[in-house]
N, CA, C, O and CB atoms as a CASP TS submission, in Angstrom:
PFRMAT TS
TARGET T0000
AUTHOR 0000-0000-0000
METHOD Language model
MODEL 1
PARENT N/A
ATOM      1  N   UNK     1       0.843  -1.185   0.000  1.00  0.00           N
ATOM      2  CA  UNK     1       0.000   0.000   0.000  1.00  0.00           C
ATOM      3  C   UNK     1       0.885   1.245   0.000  1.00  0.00           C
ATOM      4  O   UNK     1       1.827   1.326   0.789  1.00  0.00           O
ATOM      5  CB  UNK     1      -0.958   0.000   1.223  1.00  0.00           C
ATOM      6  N   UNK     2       0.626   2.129  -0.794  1.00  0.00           N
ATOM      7  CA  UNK     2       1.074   4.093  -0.774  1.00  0.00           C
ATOM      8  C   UNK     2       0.259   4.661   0.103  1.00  0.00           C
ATOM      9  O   UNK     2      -0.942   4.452   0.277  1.00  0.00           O
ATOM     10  CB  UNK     2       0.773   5.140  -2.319  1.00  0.00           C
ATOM     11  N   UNK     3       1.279   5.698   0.872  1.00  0.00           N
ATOM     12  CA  UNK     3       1.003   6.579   1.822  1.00  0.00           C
ATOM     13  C   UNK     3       1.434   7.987   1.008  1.00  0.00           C
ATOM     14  O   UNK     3       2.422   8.177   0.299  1.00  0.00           O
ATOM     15  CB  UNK     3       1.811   6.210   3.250  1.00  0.00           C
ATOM     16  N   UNK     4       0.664   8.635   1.257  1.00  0.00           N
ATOM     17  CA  UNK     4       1.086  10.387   0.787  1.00  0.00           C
ATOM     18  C   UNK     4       1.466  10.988   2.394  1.00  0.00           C
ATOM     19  O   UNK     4       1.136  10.649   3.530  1.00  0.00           O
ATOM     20  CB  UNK     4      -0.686  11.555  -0.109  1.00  0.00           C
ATOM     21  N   UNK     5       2.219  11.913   1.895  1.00  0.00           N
ATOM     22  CA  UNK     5       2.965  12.830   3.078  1.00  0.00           C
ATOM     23  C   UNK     5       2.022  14.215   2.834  1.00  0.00           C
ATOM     24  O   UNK     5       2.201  14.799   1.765  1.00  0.00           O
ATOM     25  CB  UNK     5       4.983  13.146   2.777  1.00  0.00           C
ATOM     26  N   UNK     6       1.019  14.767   3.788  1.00  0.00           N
ATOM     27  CA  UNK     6       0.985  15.972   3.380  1.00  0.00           C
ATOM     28  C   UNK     6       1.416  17.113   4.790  1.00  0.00           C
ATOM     29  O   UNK     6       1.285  17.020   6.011  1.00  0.00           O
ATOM     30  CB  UNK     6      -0.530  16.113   2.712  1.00  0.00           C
ATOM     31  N   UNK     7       2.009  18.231   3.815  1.00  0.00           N
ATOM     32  CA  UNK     7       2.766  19.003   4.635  1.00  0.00           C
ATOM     33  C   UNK     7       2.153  20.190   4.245  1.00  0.00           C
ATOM     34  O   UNK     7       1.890  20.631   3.127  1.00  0.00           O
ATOM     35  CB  UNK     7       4.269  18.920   4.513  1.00  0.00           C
ATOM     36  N   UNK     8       1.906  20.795   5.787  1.00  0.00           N
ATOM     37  CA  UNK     8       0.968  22.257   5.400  1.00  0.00           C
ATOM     38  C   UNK     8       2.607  23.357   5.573  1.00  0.00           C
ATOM     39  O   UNK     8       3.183  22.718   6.453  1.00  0.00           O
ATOM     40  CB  UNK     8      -0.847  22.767   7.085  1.00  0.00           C
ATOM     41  N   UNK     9       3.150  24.043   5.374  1.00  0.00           N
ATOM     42  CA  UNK     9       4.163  24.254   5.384  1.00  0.00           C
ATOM     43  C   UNK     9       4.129  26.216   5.673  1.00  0.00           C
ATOM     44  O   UNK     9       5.180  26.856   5.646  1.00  0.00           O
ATOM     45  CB  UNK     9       4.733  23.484   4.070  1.00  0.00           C
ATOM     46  N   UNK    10       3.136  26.706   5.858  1.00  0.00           N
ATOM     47  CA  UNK    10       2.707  27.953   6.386  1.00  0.00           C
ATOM     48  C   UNK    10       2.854  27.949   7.413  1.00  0.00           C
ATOM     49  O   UNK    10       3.540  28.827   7.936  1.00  0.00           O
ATOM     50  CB  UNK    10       1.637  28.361   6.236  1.00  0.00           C
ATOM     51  N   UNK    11       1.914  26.355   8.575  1.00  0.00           N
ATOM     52  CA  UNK    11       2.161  26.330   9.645  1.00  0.00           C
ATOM     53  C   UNK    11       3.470  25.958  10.527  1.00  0.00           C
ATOM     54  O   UNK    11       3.570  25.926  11.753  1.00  0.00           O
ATOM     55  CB  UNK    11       1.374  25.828   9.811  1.00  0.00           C
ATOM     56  N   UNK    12       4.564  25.654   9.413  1.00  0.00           N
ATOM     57  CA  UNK    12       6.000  24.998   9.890  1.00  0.00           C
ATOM     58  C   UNK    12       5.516  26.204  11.155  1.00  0.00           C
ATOM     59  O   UNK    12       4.424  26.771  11.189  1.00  0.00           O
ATOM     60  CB  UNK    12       7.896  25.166   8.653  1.00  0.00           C
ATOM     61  N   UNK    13       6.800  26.414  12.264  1.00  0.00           N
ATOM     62  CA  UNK    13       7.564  26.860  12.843  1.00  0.00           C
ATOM     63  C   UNK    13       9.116  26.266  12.696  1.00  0.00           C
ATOM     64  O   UNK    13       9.440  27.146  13.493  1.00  0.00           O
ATOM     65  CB  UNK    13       6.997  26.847  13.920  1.00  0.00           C
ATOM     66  N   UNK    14       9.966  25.808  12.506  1.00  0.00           N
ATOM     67  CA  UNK    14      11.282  25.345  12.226  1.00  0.00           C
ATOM     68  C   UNK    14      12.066  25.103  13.385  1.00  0.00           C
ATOM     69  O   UNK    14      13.151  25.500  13.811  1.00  0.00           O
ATOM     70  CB  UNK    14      11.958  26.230  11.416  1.00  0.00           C
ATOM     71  N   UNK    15      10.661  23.876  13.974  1.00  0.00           N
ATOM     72  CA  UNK    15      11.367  23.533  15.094  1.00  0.00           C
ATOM     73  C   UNK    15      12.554  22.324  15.013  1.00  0.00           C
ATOM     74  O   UNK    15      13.409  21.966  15.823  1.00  0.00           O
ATOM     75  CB  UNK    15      10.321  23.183  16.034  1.00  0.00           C
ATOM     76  N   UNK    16      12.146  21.799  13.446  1.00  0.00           N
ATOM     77  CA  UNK    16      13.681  20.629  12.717  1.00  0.00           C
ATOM     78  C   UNK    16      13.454  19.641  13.582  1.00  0.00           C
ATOM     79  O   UNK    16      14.573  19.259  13.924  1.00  0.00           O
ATOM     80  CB  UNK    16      15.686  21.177  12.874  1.00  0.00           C
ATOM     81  N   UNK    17      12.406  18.825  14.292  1.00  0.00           N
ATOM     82  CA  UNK    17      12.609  17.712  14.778  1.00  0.00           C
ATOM     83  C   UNK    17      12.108  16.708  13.305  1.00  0.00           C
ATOM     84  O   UNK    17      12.466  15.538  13.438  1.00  0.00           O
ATOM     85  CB  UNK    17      11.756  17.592  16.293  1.00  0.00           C
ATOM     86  N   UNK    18      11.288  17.022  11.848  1.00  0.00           N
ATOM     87  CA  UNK    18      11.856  16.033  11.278  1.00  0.00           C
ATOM     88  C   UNK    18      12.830  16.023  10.273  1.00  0.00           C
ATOM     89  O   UNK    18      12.614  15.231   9.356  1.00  0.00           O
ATOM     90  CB  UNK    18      11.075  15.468  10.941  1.00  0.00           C
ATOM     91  N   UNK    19      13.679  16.588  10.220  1.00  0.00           N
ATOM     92  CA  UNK    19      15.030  16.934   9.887  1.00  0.00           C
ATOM     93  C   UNK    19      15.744  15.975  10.862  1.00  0.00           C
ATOM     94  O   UNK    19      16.368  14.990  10.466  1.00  0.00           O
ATOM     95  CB  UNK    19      15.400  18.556  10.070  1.00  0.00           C
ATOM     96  N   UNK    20      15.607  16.342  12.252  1.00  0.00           N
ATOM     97  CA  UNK    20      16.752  15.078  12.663  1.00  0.00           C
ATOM     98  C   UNK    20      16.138  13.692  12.912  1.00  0.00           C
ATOM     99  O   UNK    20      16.536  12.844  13.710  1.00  0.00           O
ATOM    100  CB  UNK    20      17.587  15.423  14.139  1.00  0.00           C
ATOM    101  N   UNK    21      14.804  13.611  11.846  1.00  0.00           N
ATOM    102  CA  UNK    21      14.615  12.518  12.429  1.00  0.00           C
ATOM    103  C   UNK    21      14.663  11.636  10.488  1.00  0.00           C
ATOM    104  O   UNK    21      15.076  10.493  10.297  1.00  0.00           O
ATOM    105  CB  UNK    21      12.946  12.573  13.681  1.00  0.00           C
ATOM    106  N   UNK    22      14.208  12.437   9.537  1.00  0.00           N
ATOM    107  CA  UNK    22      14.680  12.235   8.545  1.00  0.00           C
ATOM    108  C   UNK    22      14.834  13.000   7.645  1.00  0.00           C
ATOM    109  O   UNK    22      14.014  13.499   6.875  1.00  0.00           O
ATOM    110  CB  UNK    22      14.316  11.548   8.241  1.00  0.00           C
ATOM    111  N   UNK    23      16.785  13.194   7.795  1.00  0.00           N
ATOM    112  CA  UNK    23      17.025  13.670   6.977  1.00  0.00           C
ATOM    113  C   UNK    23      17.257  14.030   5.109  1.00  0.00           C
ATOM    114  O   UNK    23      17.513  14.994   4.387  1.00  0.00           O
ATOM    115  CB  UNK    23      17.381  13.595   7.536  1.00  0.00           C
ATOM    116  N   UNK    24      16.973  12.567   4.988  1.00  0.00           N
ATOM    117  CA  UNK    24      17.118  12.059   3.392  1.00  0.00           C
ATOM    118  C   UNK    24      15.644  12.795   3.364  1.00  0.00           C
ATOM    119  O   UNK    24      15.591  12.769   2.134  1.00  0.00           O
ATOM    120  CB  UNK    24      17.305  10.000   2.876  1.00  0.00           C
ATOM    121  N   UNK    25      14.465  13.399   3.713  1.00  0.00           N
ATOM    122  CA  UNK    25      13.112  13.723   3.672  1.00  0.00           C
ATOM    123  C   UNK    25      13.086  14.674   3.892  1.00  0.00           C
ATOM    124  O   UNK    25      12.187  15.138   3.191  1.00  0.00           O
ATOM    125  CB  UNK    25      12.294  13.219   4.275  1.00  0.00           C
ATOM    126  N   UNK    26      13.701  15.781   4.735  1.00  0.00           N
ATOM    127  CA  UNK    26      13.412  16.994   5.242  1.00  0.00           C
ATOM    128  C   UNK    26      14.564  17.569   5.706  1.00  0.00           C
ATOM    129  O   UNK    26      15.637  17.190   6.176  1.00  0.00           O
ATOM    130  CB  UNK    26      12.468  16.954   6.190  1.00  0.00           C
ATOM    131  N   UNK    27      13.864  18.894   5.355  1.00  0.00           N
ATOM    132  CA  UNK    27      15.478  19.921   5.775  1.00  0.00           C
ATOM    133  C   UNK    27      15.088  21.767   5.930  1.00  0.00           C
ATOM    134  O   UNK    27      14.589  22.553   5.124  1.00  0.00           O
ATOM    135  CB  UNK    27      16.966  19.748   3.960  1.00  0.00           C
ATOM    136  N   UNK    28      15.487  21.905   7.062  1.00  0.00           N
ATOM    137  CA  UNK    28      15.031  23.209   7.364  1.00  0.00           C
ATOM    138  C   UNK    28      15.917  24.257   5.860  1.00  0.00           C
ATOM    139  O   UNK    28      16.974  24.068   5.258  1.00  0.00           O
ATOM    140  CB  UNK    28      15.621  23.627   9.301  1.00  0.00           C
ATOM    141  N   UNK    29      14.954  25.216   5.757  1.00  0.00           N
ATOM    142  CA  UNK    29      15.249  26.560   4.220  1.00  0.00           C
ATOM    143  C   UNK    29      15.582  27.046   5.323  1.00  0.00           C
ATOM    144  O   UNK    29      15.476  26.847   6.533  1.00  0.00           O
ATOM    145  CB  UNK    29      13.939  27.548   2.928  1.00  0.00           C
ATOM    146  N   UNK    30      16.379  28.324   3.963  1.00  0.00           N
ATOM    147  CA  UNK    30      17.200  29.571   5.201  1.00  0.00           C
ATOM    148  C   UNK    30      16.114  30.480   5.505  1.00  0.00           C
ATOM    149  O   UNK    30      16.406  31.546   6.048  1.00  0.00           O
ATOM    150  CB  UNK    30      18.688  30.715   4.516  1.00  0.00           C
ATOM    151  N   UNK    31      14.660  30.165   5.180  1.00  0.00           N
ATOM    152  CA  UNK    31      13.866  30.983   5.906  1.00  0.00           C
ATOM    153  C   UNK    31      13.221  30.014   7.201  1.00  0.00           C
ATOM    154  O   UNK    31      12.223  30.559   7.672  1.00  0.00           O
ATOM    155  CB  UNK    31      12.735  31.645   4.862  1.00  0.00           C
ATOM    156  N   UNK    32      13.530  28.842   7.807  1.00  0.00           N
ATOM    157  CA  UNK    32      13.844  28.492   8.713  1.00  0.00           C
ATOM    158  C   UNK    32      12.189  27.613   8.944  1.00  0.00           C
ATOM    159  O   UNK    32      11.462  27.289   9.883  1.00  0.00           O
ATOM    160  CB  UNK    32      14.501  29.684   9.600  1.00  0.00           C
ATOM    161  N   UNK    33      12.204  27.523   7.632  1.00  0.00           N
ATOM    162  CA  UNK    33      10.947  26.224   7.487  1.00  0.00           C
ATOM    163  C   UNK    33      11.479  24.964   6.913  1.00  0.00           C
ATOM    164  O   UNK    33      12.489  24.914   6.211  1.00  0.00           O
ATOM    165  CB  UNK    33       9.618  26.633   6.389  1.00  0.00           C
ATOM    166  N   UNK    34      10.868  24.119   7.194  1.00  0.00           N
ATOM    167  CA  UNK    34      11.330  22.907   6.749  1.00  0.00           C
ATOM    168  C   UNK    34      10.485  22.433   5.510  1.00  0.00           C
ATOM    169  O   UNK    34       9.286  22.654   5.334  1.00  0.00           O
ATOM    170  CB  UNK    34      11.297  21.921   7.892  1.00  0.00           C
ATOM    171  N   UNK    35      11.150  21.892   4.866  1.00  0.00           N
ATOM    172  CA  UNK    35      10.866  21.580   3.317  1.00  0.00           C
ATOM    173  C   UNK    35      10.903  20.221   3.034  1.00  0.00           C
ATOM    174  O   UNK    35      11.803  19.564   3.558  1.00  0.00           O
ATOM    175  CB  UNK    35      11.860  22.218   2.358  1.00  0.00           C
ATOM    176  N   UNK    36      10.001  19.602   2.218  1.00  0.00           N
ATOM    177  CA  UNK    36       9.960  18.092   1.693  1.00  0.00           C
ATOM    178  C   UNK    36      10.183  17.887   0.868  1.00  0.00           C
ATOM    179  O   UNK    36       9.276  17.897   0.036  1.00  0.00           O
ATOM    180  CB  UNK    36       9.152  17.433   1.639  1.00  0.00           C
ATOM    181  N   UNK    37      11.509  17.551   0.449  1.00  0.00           N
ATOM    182  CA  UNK    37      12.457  17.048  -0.368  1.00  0.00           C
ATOM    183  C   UNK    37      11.778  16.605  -1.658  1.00  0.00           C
ATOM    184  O   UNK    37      10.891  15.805  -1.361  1.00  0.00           O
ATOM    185  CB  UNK    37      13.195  15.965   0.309  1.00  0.00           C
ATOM    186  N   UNK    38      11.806  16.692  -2.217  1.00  0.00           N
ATOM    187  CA  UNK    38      10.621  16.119  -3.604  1.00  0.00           C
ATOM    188  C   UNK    38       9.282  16.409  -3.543  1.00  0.00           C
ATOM    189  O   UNK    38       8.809  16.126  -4.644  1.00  0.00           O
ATOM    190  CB  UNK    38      10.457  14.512  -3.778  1.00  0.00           C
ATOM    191  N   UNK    39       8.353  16.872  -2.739  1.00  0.00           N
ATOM    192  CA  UNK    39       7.280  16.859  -2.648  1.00  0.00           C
ATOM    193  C   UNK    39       6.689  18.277  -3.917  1.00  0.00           C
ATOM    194  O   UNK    39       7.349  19.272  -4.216  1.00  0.00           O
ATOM    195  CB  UNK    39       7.056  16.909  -1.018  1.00  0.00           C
ATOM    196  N   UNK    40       5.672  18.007  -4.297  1.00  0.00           N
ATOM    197  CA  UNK    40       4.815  19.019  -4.771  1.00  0.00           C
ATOM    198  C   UNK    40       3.386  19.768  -4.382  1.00  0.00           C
ATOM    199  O   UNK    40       2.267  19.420  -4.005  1.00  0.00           O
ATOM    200  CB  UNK    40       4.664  18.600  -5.720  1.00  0.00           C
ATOM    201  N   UNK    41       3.914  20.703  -4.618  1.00  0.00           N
ATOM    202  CA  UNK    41       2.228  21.573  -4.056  1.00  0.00           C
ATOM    203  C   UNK    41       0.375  21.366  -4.362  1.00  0.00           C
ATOM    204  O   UNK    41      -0.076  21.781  -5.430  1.00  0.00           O
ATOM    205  CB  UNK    41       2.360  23.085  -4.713  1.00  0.00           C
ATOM    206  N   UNK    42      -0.065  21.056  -3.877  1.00  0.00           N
ATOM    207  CA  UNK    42      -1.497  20.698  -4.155  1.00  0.00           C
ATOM    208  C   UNK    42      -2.023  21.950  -4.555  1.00  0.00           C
ATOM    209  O   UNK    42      -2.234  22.550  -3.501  1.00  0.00           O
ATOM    210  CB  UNK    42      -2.313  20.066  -2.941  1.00  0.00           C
ATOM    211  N   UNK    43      -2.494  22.991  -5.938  1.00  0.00           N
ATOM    212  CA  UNK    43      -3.048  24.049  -5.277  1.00  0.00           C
ATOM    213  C   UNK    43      -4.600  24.312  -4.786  1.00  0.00           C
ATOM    214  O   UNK    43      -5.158  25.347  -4.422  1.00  0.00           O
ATOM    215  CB  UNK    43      -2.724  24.948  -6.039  1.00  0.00           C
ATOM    216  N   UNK    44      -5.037  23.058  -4.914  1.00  0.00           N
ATOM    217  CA  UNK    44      -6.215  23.516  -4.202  1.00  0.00           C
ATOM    218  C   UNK    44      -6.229  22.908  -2.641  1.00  0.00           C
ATOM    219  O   UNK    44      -7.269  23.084  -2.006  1.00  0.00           O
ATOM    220  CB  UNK    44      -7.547  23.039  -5.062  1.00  0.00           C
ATOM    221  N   UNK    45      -5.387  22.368  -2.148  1.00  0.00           N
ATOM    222  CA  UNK    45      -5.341  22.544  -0.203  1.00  0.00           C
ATOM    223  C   UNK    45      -4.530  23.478  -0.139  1.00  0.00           C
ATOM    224  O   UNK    45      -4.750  24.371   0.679  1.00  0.00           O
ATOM    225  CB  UNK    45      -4.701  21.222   0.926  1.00  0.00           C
ATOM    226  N   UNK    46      -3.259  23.542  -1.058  1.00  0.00           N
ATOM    227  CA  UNK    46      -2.280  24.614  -0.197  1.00  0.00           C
ATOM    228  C   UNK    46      -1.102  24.010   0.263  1.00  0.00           C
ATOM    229  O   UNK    46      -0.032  24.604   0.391  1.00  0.00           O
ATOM    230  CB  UNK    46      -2.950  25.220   1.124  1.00  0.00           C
ATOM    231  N   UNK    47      -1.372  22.402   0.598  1.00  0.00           N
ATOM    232  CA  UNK    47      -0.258  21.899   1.087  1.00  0.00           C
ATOM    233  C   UNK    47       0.248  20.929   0.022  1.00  0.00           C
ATOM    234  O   UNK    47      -0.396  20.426  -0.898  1.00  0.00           O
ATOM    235  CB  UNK    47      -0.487  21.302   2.422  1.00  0.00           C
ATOM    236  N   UNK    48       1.811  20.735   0.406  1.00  0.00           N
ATOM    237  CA  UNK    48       2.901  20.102  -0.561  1.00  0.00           C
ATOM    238  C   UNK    48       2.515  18.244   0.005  1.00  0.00           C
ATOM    239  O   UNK    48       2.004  17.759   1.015  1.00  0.00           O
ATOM    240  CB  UNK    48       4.985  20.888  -0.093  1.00  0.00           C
ATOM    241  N   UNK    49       2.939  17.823  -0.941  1.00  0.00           N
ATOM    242  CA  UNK    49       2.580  16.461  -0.622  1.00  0.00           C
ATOM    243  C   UNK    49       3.380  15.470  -1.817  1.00  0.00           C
ATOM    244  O   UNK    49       3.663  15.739  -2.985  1.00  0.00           O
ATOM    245  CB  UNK    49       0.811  16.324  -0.637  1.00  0.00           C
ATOM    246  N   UNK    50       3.662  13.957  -0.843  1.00  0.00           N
ATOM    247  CA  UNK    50       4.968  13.719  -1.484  1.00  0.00           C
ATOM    248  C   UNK    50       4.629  12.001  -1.360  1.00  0.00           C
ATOM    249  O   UNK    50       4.246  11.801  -0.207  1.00  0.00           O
ATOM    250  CB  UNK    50       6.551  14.481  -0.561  1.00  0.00           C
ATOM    251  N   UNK    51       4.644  10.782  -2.113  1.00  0.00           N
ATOM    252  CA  UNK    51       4.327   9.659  -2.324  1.00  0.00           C
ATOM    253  C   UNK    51       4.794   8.741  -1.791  1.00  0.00           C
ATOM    254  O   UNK    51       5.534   8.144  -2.574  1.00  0.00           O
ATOM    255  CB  UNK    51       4.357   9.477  -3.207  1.00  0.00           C
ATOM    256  N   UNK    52       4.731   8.059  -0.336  1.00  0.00           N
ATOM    257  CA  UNK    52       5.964   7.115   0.177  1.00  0.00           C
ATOM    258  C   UNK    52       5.899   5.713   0.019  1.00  0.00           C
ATOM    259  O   UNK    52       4.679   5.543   0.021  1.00  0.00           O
ATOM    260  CB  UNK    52       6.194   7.243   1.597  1.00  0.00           C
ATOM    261  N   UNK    53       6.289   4.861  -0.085  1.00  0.00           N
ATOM    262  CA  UNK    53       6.224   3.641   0.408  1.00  0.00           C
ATOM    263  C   UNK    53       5.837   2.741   1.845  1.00  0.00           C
ATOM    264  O   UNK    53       6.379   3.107   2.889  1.00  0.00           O
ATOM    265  CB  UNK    53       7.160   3.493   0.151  1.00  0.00           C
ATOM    266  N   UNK    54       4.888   1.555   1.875  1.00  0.00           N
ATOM    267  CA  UNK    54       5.260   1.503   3.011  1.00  0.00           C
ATOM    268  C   UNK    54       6.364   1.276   3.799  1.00  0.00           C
ATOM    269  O   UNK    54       6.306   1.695   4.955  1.00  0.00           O
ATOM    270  CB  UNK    54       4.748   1.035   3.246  1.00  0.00           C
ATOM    271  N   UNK    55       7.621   0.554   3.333  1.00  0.00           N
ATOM    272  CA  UNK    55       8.986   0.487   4.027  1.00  0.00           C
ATOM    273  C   UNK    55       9.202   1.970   4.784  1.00  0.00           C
ATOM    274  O   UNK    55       9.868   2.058   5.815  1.00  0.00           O
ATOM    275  CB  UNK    55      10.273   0.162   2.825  1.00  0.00           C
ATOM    276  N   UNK    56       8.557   3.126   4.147  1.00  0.00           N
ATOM    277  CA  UNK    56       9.014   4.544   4.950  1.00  0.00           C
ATOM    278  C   UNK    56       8.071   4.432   5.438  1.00  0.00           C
ATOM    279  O   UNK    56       8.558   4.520   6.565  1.00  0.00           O
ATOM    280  CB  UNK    56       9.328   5.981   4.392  1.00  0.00           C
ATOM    281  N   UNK    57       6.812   4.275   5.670  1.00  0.00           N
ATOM    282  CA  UNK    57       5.355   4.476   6.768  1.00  0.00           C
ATOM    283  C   UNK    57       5.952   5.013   7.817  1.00  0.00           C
ATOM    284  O   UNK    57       5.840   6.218   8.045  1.00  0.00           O
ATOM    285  CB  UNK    57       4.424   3.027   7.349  1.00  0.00           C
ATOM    286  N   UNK    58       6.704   4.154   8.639  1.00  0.00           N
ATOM    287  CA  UNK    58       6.562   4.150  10.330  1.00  0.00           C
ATOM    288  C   UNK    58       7.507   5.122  10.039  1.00  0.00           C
ATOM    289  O   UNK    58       6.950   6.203  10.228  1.00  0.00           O
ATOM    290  CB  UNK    58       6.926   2.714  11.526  1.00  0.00           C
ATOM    291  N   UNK    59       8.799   5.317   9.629  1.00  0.00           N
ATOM    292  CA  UNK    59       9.574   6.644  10.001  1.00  0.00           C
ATOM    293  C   UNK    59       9.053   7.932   9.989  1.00  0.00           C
ATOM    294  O   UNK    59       9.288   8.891  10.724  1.00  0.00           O
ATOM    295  CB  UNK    59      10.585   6.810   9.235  1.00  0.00           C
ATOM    296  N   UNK    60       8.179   7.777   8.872  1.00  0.00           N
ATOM    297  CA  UNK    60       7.525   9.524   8.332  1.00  0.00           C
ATOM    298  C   UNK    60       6.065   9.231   9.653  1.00  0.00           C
ATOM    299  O   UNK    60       5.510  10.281   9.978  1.00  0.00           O
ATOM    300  CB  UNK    60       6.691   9.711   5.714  1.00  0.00           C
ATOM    301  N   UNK    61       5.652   8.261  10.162  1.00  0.00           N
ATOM    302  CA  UNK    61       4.814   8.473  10.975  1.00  0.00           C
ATOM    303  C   UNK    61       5.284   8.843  12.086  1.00  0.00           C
ATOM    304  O   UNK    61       4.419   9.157  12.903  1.00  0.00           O
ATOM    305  CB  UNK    61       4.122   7.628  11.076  1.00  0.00           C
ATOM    306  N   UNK    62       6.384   8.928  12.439  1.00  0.00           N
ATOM    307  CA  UNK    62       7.386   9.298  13.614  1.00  0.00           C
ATOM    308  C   UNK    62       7.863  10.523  13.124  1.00  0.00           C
ATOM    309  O   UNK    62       8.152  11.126  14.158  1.00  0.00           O
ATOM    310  CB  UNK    62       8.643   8.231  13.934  1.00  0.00           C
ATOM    311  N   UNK    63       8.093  11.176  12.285  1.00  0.00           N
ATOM    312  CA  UNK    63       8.024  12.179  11.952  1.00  0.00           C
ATOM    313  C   UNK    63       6.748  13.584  12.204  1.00  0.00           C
ATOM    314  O   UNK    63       6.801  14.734  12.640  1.00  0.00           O
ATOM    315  CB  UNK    63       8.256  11.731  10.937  1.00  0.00           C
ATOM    316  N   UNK    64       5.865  12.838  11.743  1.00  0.00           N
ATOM    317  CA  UNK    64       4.543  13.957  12.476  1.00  0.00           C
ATOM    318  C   UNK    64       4.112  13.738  13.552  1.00  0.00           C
ATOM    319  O   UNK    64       3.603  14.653  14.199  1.00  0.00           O
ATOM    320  CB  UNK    64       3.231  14.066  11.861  1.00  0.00           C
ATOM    321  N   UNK    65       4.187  12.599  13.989  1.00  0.00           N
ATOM    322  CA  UNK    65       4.057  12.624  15.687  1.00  0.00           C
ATOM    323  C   UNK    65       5.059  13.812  16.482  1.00  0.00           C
ATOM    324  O   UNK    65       4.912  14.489  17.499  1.00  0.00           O
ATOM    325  CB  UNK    65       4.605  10.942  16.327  1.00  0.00           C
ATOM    326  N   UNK    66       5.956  13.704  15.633  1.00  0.00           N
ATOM    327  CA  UNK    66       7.029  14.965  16.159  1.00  0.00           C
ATOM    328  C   UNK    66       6.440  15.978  16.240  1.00  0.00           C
ATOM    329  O   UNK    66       6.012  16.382  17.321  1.00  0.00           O
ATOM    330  CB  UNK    66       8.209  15.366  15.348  1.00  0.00           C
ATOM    331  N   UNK    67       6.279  16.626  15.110  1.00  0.00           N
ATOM    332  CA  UNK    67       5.856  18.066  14.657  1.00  0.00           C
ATOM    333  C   UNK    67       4.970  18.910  15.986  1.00  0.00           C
ATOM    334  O   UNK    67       3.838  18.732  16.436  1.00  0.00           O
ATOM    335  CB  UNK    67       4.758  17.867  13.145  1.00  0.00           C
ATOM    336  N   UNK    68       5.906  19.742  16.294  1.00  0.00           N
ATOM    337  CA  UNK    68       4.912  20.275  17.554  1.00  0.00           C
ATOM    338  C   UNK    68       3.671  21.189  16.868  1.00  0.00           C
ATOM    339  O   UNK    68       2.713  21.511  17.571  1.00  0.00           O
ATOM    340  CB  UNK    68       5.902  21.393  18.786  1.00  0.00           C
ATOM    341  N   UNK    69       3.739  21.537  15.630  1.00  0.00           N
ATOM    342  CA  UNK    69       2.241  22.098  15.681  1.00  0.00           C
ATOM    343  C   UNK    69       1.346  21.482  14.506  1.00  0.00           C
ATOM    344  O   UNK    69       0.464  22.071  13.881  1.00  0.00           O
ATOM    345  CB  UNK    69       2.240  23.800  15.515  1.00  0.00           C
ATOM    346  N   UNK    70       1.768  20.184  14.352  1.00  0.00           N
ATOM    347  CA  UNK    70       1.134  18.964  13.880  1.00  0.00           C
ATOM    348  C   UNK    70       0.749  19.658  12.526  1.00  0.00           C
ATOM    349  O   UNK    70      -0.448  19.863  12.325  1.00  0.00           O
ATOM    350  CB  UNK    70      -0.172  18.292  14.875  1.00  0.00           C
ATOM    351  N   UNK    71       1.755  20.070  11.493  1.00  0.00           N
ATOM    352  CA  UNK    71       1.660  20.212  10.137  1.00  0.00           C
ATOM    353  C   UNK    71       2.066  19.453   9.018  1.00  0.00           C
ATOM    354  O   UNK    71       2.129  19.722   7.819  1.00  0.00           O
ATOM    355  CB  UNK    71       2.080  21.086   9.963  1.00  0.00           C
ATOM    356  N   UNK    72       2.433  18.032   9.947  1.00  0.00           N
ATOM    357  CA  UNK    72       2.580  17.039   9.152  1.00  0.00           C
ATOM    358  C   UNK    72       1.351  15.965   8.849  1.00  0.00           C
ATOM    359  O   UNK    72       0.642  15.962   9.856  1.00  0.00           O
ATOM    360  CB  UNK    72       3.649  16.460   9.668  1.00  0.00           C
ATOM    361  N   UNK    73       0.879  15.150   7.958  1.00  0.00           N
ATOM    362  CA  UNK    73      -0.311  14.331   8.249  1.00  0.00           C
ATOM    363  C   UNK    73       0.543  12.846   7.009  1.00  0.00           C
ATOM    364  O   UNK    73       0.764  12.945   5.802  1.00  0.00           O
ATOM    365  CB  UNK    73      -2.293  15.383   7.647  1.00  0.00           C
ATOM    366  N   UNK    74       0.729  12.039   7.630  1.00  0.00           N
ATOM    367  CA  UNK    74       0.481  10.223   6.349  1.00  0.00           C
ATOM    368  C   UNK    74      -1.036   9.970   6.063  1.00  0.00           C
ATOM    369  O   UNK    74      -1.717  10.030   7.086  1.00  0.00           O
ATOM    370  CB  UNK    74       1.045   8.237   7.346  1.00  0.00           C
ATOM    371  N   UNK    75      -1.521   9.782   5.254  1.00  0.00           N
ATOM    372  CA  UNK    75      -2.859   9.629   4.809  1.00  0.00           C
ATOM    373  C   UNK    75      -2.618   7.975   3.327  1.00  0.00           C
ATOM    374  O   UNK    75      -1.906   7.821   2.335  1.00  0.00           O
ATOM    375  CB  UNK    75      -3.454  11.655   4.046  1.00  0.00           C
ATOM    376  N   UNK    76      -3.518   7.264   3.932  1.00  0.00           N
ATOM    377  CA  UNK    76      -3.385   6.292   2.809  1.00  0.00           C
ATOM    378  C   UNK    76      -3.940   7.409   1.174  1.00  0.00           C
ATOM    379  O   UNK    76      -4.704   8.367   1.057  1.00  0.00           O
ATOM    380  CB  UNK    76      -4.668   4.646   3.283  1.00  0.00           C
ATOM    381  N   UNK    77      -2.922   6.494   0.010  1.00  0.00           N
ATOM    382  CA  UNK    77      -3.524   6.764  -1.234  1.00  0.00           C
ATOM    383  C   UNK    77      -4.619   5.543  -1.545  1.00  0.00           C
ATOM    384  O   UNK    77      -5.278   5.555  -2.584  1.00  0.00           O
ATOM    385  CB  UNK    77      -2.339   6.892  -2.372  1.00  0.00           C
TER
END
């Protein structure tokens, strides 16, 4: 099964906990938001969103469990 990553990325704050949690996925910009590495913009939500595998599920789900102002979401495709 595919999981989509969606990332609202207005609400970052650049607090980089998933940056250190995956870095091959995410990485704080020098405007001090964090960015998803391949992902593309939806324009009708607004948010960027990016296609994973399940072998990545549980990391990127440990990833928004991080997010202190929960602007990360895994959603089945």
């Amino acid at each position: 099964m595919a999981y989509i990553i969606e990332y609202k990325q207005e609400d970052c704050i650049g607090a980089g906990e998933c940056e250190a949690l995956s870095k091959d996925f995410w990485k704080l910009n020098n405007k001090g938001k964090a960015e998803l590495k391949g992902a593309v913009r939806n324009p009708s939500t607004g948010k960027y969103e990016l296609l994973i595998s399940d072998e990545e599920y549980e990391r990127q789900q440990q990833v928004a469990g991080s997010c202190p102002v929960g602007c990360i979401c895994i959603k089945k495709k």
